[in-house]
N, CA, C and O atoms as a DFTB+ gen file, in Angstrom:
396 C
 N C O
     1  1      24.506      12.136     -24.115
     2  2      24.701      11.948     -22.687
     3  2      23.555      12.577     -21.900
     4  3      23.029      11.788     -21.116
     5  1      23.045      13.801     -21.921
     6  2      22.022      14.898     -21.518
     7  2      20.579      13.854     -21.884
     8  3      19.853      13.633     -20.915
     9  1      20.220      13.307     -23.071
    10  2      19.276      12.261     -23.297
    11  2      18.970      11.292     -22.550
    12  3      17.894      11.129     -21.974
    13  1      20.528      10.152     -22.512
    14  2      20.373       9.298     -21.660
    15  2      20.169       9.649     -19.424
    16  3      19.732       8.916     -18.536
    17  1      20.585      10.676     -19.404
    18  2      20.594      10.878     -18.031
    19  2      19.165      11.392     -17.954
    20  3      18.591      11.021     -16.930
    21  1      18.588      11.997     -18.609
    22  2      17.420      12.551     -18.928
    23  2      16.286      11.194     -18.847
    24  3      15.208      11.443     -18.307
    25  1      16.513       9.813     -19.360
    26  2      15.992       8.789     -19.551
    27  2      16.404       8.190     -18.185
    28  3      15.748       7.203     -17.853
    29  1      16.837       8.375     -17.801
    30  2      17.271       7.188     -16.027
    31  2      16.439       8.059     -15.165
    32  3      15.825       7.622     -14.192
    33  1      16.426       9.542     -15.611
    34  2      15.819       9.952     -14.527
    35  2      14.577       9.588     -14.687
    36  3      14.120       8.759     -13.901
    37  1      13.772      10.110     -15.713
    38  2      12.595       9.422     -15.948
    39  2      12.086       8.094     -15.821
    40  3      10.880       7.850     -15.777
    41  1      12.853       7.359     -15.771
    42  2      12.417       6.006     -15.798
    43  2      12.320       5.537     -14.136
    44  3      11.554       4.749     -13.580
    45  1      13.622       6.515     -13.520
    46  2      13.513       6.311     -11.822
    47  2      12.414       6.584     -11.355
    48  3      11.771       5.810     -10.646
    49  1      12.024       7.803     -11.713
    50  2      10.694       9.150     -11.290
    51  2       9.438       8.052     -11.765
    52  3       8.281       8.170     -11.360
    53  1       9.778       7.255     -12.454
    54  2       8.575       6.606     -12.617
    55  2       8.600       5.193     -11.638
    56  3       7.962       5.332     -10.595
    57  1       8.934       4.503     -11.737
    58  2       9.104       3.286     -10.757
    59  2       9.215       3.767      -9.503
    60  3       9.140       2.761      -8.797
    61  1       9.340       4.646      -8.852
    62  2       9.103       5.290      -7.675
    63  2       7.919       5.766      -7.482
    64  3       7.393       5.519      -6.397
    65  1       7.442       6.293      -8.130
    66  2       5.809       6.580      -8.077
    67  2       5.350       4.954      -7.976
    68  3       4.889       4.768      -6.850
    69  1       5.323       3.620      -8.846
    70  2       4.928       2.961      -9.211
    71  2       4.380       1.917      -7.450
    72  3       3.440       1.226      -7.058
    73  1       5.531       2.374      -7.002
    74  2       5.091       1.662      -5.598
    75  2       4.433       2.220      -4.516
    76  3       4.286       1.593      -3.467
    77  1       3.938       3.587      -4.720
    78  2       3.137       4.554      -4.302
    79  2       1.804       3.399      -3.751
    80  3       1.406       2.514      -4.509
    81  1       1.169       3.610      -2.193
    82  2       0.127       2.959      -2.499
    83  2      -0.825       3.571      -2.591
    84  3      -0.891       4.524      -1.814
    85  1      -1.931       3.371      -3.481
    86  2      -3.090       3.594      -3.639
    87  2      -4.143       3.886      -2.525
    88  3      -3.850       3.262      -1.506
    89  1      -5.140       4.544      -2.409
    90  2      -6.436       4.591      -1.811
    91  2      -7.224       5.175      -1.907
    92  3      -6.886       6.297      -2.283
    93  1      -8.875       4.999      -1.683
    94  2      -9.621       5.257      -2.278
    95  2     -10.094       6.616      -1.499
    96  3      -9.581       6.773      -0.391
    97  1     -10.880       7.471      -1.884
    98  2     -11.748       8.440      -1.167
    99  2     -12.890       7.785       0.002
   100  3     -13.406       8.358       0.962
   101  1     -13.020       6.692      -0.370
   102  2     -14.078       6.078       0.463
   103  2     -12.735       5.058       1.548
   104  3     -13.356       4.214       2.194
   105  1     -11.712       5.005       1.741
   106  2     -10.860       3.869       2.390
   107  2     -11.049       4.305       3.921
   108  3     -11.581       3.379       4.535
   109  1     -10.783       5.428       4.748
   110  2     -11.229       5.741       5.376
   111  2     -12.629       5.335       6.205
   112  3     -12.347       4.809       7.282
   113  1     -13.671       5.420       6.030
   114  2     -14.706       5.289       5.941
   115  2     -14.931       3.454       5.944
   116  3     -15.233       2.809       6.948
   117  1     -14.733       2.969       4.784
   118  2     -14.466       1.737       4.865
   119  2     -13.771       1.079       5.955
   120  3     -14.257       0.145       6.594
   121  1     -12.848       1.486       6.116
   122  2     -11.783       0.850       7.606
   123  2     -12.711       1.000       8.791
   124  3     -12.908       0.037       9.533
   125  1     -13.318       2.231       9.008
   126  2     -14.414       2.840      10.198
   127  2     -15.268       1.462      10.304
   128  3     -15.294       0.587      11.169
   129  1     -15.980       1.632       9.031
   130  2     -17.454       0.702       9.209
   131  2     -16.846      -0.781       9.819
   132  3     -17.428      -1.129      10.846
   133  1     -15.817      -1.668       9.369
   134  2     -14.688      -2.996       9.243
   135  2     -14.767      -3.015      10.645
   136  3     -15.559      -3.647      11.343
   137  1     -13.698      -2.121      11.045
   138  2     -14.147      -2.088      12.720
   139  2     -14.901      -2.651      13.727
   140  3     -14.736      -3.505      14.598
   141  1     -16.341      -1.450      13.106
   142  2     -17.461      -1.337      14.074
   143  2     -18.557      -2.575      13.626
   144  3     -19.553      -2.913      14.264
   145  1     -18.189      -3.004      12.655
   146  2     -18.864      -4.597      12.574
   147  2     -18.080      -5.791      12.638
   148  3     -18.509      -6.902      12.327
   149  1     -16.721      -5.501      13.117
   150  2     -15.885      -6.144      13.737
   151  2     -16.126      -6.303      14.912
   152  3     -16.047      -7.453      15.345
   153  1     -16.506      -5.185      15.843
   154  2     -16.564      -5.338      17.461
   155  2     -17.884      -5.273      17.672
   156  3     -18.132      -5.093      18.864
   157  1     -18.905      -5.353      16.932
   158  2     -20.309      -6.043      17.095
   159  2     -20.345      -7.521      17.104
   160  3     -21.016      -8.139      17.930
   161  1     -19.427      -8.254      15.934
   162  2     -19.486      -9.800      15.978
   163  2     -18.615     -10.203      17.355
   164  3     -18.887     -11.250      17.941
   165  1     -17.540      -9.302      17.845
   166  2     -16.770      -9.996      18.726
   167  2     -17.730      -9.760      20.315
   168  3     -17.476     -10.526      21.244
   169  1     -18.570      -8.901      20.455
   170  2     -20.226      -8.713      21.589
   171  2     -20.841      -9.524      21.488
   172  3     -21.443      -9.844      22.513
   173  1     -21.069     -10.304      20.313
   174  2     -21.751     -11.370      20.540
   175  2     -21.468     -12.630      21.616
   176  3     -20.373     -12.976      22.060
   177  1     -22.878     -13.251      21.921
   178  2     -22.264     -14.200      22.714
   179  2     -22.022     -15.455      21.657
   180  3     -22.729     -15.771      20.699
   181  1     -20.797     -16.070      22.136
   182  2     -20.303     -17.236      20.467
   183  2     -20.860     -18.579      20.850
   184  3     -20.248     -19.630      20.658
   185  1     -22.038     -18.496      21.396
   186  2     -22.994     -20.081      21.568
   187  2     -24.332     -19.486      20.841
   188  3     -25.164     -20.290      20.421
   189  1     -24.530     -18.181      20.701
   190  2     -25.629     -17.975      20.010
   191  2     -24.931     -17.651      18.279
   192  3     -24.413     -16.647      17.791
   193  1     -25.169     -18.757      17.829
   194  2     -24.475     -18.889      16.274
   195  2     -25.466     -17.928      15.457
   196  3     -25.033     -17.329      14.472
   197  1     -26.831     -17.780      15.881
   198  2     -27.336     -17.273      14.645
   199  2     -27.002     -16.200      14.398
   200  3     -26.622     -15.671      13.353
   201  1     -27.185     -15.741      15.693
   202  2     -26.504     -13.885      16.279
   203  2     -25.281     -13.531      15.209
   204  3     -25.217     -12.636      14.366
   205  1     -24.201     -14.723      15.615
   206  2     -23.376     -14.404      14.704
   207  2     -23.586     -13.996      12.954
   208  3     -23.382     -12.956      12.327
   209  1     -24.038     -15.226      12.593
   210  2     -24.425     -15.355      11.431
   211  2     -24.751     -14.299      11.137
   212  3     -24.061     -13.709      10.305
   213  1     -26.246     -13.466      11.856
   214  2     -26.919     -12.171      11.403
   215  2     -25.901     -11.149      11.194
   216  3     -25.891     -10.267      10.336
   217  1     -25.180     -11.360      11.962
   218  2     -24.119      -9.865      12.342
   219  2     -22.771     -10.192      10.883
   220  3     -22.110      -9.291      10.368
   221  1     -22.705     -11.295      10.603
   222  2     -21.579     -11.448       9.474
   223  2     -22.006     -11.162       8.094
   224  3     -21.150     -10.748       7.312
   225  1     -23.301     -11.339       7.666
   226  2     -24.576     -10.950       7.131
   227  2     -24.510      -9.555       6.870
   228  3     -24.133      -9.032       5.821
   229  1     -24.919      -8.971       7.943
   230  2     -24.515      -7.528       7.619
   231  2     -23.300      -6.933       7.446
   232  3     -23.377      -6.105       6.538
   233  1     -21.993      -7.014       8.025
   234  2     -21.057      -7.035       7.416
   235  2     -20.473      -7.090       6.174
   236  3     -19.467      -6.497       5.783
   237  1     -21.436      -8.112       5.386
   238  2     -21.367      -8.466       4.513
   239  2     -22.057      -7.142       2.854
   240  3     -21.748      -6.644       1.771
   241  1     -23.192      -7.265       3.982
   242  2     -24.068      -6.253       3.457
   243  2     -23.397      -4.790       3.316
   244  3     -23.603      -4.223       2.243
   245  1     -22.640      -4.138       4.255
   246  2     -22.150      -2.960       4.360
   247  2     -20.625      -2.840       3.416
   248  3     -20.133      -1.770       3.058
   249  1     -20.052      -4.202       3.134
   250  2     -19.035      -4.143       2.747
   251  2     -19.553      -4.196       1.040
   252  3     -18.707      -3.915       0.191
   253  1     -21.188      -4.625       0.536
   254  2     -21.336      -4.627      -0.449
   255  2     -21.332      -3.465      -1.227
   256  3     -21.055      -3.449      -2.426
   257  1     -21.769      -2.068      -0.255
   258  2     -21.624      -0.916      -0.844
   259  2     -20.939      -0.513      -1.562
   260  3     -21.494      -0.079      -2.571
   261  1     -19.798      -0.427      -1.532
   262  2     -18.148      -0.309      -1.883
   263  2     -18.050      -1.237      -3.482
   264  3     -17.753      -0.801      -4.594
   265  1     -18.333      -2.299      -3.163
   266  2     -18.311      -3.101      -4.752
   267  2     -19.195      -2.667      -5.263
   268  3     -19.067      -1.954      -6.258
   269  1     -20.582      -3.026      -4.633
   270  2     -21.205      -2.121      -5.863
   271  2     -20.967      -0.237      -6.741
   272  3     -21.233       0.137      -7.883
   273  1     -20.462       0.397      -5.723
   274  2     -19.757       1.745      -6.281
   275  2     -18.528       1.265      -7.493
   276  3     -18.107       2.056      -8.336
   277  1     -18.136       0.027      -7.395
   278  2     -16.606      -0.487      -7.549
   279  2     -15.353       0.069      -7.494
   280  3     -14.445       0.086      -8.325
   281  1     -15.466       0.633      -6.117
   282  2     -14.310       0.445      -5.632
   283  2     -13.822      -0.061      -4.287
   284  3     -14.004       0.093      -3.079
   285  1     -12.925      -0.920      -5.373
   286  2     -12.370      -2.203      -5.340
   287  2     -11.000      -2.013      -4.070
   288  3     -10.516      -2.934      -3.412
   289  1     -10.619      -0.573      -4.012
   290  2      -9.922      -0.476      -3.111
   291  2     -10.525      -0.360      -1.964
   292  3      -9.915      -0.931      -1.059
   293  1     -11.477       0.155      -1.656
   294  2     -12.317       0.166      -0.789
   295  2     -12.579      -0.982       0.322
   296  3     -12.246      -1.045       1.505
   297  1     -13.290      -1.849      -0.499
   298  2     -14.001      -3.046      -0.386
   299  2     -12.564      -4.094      -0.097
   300  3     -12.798      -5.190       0.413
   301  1     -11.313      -3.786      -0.381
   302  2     -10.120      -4.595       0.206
   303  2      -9.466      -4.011       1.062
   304  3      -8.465      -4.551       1.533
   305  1      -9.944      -2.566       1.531
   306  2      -9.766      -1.759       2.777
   307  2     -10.592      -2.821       3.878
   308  3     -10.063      -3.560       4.708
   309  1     -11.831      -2.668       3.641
   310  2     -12.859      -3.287       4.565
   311  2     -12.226      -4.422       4.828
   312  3     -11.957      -4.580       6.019
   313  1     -11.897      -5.274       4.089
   314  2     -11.715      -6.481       4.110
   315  2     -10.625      -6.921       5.074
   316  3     -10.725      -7.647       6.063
   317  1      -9.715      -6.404       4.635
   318  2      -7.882      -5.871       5.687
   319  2      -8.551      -5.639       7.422
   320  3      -8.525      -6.388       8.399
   321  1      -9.118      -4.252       7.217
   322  2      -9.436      -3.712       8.740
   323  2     -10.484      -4.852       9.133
   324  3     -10.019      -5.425      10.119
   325  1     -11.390      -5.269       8.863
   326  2     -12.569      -6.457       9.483
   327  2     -11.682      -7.583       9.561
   328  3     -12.090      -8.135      10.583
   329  1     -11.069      -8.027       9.284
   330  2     -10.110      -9.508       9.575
   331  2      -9.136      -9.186      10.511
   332  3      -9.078      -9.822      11.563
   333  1      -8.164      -8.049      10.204
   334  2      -7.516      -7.626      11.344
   335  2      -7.862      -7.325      12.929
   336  3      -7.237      -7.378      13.988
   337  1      -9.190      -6.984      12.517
   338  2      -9.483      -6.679      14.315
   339  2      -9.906      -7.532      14.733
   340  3      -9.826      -7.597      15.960
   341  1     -10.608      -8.704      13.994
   342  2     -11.407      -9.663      14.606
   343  2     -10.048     -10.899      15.305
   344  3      -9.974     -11.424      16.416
   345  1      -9.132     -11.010      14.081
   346  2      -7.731     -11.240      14.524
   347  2      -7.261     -10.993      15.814
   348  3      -7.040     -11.734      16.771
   349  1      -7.142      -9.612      15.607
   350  2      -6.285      -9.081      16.880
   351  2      -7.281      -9.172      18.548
   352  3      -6.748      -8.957      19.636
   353  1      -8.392      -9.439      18.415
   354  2      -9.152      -9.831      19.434
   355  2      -9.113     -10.990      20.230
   356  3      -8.667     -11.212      21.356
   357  1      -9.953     -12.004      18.984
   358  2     -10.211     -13.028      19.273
   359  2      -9.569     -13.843      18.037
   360  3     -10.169     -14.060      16.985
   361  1      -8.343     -14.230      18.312
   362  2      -7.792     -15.081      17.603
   363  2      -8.557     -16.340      16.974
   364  3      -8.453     -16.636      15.784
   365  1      -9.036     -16.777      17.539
   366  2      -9.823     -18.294      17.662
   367  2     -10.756     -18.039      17.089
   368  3     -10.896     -19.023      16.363
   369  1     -11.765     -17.190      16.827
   370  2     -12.674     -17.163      16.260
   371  2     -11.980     -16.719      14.786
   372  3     -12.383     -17.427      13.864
   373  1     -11.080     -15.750      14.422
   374  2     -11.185     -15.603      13.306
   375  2     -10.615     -16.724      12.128
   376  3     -10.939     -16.931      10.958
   377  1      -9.560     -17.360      13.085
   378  2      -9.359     -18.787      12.580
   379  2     -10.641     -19.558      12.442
   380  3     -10.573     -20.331      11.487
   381  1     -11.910     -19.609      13.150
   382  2     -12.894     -20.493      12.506
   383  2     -13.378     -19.721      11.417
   384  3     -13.563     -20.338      10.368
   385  1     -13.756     -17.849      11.452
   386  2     -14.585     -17.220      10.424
   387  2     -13.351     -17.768       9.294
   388  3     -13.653     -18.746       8.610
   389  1     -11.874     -17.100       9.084
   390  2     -11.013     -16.873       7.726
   391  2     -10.136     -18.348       7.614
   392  3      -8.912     -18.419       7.513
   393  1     -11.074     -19.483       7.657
   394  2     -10.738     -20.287       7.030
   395  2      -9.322     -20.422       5.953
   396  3      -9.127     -21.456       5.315
């Protein structure tokens, strides 16, 4: 009896951790940068496409850091916070960027 109660607990203590979420040392940081090259593309003026382009470009570029370190939580931090704000801004545009 002492075994099996011993085993539920453990097995609880574990599947409770299991949904714990994760994040990285760099997630922080990542969310920051998502942001601030979030509300650089949304300054742009949206008839000058290249502007854009350049600015998604780098975005792109800053979010490469993170993969190349690989982490992967990171780089789906960035990803979350840069879609979300561009979202929560300008709706319309992020429906044309997140296809």
């Amino acid at each position: 009896m002492r075994k099996l109660l011993l085993s539920v607990v453990m097995i609880a203590a574990l599947l409770g951790t299991a949904g714990c979420k994760k994040t990285s040392p760099y997630s922080d940081d990542a969310k920051m940068r998502a942001m601030k090259a979030a509300y650089e593309l949304l300054h742009i003026d949206p008839t000058d496409t290249f502007a854009m382009q350049q600015c998604i470009v780098k975005a792109a570029a800053v979010r490469s850091r993170y993969k190349l370190m690989g982490d992967t939580l990171a780089v789906a931090d960035f990803n979350r916070a840069y879609q979300a704000t561009i979202e929560k801004r300008n709706a319309r545009l992020a429906k044309d960027i997140f296809k």
